[in-house]
C-alpha positions in Angstrom: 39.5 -37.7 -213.9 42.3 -38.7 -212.0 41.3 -40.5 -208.3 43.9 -40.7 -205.9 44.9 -43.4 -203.6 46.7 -43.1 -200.3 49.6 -45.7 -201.0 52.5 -46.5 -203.2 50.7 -48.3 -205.6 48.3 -44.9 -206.2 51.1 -43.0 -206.5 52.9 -44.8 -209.5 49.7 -45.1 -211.1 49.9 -41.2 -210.9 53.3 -41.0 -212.0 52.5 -43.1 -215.3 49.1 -40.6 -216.0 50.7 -38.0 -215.4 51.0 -35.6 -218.3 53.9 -33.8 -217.3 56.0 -36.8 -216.4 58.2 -36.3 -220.1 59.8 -33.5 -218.4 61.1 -35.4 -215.8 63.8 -36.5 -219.0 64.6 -32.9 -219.0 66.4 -32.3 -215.7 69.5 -33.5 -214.4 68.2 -35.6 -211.4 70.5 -36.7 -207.9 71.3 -40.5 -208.0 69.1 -42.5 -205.6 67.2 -39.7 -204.1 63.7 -38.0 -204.4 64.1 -34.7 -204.9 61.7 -32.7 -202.6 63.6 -29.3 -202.5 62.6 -27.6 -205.3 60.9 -24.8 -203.3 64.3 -23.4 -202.0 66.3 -24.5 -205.5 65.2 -26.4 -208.3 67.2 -28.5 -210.3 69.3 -27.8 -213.4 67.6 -28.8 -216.5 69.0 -29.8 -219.5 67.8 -26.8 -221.6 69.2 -24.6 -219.2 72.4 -25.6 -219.5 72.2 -25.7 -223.2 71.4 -22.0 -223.4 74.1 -21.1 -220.6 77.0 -22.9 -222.5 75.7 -21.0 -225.8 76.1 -17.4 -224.1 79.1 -18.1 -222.8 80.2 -19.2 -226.4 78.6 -15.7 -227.8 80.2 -14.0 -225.0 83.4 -15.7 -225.9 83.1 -14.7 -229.6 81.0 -11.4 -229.5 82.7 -9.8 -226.8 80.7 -6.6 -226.4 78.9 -6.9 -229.7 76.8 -9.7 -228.1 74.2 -6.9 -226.7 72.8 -6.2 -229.7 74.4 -9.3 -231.6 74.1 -12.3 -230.0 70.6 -14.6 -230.3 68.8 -13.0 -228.7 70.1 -10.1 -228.6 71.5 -9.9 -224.5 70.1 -6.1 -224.3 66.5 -7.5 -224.7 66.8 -10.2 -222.1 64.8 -9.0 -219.9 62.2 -8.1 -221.7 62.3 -11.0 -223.8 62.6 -13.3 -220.3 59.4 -11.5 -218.9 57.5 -11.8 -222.4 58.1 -15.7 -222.1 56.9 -15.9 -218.3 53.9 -13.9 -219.4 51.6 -16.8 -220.1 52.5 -18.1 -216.8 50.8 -15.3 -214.7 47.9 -14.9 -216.8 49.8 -11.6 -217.9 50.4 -9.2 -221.3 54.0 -9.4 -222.8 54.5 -6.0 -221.7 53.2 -6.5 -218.2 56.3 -8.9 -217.2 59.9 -8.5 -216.9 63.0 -10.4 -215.7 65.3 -7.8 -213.1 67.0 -7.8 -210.1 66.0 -9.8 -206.9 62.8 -10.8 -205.1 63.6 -7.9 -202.3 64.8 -5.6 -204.8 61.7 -6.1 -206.9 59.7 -5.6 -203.5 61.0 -2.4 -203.0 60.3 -1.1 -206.5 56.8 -1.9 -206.1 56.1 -0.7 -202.9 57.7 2.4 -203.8 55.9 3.0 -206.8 52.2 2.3 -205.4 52.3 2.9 -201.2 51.2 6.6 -201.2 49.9 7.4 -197.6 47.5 10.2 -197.3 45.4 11.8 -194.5 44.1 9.1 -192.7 45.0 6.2 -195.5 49.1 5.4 -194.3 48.4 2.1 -193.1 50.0 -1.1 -195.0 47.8 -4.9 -194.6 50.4 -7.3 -194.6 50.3 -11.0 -192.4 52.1 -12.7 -189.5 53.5 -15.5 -191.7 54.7 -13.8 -194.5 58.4 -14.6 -195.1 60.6 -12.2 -192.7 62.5 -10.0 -195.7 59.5 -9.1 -197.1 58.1 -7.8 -193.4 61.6 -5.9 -193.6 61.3 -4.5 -196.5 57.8 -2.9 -195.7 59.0 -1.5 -192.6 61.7 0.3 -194.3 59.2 1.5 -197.0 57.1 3.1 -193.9 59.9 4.5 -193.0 61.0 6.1 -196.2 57.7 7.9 -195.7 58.7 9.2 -192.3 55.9 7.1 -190.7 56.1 4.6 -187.7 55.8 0.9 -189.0 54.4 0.1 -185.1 51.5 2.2 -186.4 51.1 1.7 -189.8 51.7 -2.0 -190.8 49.1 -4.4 -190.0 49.6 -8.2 -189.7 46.8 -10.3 -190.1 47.0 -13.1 -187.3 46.9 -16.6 -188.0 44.3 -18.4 -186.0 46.9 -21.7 -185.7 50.2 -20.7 -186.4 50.0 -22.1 -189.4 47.2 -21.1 -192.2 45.4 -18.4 -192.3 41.6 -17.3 -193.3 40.5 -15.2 -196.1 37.8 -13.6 -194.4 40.3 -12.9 -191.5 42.2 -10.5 -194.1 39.4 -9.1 -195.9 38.1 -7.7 -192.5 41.6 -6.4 -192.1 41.0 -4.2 -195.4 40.1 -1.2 -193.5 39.6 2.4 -194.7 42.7 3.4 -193.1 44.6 0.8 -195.5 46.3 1.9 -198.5 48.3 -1.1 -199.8 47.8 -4.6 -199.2 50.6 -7.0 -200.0 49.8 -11.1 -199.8 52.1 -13.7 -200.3 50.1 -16.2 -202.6 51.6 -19.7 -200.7 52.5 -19.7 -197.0 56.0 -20.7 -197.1 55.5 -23.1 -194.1 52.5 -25.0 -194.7 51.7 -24.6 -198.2 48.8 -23.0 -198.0 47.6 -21.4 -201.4 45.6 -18.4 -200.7 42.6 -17.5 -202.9 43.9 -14.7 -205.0 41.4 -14.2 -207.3 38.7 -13.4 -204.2 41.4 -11.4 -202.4 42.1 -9.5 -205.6 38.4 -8.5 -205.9 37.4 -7.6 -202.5 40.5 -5.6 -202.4 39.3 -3.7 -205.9 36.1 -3.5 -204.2 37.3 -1.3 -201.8 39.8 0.5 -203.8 43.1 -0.6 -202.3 45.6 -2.2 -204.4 46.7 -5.1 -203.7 50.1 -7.2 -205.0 51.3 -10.6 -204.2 55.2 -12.3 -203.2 54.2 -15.4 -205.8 57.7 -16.8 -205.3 56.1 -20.6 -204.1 53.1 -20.0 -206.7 54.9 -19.2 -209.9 55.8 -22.6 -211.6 53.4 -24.8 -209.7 49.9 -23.6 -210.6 47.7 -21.7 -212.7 48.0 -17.9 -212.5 45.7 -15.3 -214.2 46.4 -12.0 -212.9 45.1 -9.5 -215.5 41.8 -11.4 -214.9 41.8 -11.3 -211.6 42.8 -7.7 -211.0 45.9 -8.1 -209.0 47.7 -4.9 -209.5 50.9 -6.0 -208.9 53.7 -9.1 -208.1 56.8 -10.6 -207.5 58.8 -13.5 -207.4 61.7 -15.3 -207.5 63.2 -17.5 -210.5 65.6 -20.4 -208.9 63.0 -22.4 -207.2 60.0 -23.8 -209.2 61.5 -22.1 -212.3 65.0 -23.7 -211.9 67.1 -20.8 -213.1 69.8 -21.8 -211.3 71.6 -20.0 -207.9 71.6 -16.1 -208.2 69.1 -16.5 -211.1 67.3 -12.8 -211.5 63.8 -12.6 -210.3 60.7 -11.2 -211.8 57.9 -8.6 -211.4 54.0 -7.7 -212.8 52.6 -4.7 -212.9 48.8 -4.0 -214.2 48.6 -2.1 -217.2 44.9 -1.7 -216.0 
């Protein structure tokens, strides 16, 4: 067990228990400064580049053949890419898959599982969820021919800052039919619970999905097990895929 001390002295010891701290080798770091930005672009790694200069070298001598030719085989990518991040999300191979971006991803998923009927139109979102994805509900509401005024709920913080678990679980009303979470607030850090949010959303039948572009990278996921039914996320922050990298979505097979 690791104990932690408030000072500079706890911190190297941390550094030098760290288990991780090889990987540090593996990244091409800024000279004299601590990088601390990772949640808007992490850094390029060493292995990354090695696999960019090599598709550029297939693409250079494949030309078109490459999608089937190259290794691997750039028509797979995706799938391939999303088999690889499965692990990370607690997810089956075929659950995962590298596409398009966060917003675009969003869309998709909100598409495929917001179906409003009779009373059940309404969409649980929160106040401090990151603006696009806000946006990209209210469009989905309106795709439906519905008022977002009326039919997407934000949970209120109580500080401006976090938010309570209990708070959105009372939100979870029977008029809800979708409830979309994102699993860190992007200002304070906050991790939400997903696993109990997961389950009292099952409990009540809605489905539920998560923006895990702050989570994915940092900590342990296990959606399958948990029951989240579906997510998204982005690849060039805590994945360091680089600007303009693709992002990622989950869907339940369940």
């Amino acid at each position: 067990m690791i104990l932690f001390k408030n000072s500079k002295e706890g911190a190297h010891v941390l550094d030098k228990e760290d288990p991780l701290s090889c990987f540090r080798q593996r990244f091409y770091l800024l000279a004299g400064k601590i990088y601390m930005d990772g949640n808007s672009l992490g850094l390029l790694s060493r292995d990354a580049e090695e696999v960019l200069l090599r598709s550029i070298d297939q693409w250079k001598s494949l030309g078109i053949n490459g999608w089937l030719d190259a290794e691997p085989p750039w028509f797979d990518y995706a799938e391939e890419l999303g088999r690889r991040q499965a692990p990370l999300v607690g997810a089956m191979p075929e659950e995962v898959v590298a596409t398009s971006s966060t917003t675009v991803n969003l869309h998709t998923l909100v598409g495929t599982f917001y179906h409003p009927r009779g009373k059940k139109t309404k969409i649980l979102a929160d106040e401090l969820n990151f603006p696009s994805d806000i946006y990209a509900l209210e469009s989905q509401i309106k795709l439906k021919g519905l008022n977002p005024r009326e039919n997407l709920v934000l949970v209120k913080s109580r500080d401006d800052r976090f938010l309570e678990e209990e708070d959105i679980v009372e939100a979870m009303k029977d008029e809800v039919v979708l409830v979309l979470l994102p699993s860190v607030l992007y200002r304070s850090g906050q991790l939400l619970d997903m696993e109990y949010l997961a389950r009292k959303a099952g409990e009540r039948g809605i489905p539920l999905g998560f923006d895990c572009s702050h989570s994915v990278g940092t900590v342990p996921h296990y959606f399958d097990r948990w029951g989240v039914d579906f997510s998204f996320w982005c690849n060039y922050k805590y994945m360091n895929s680089g600007p303009g990298g693709v992002a990622s979505l989950y869907i339940n097979k369940t």
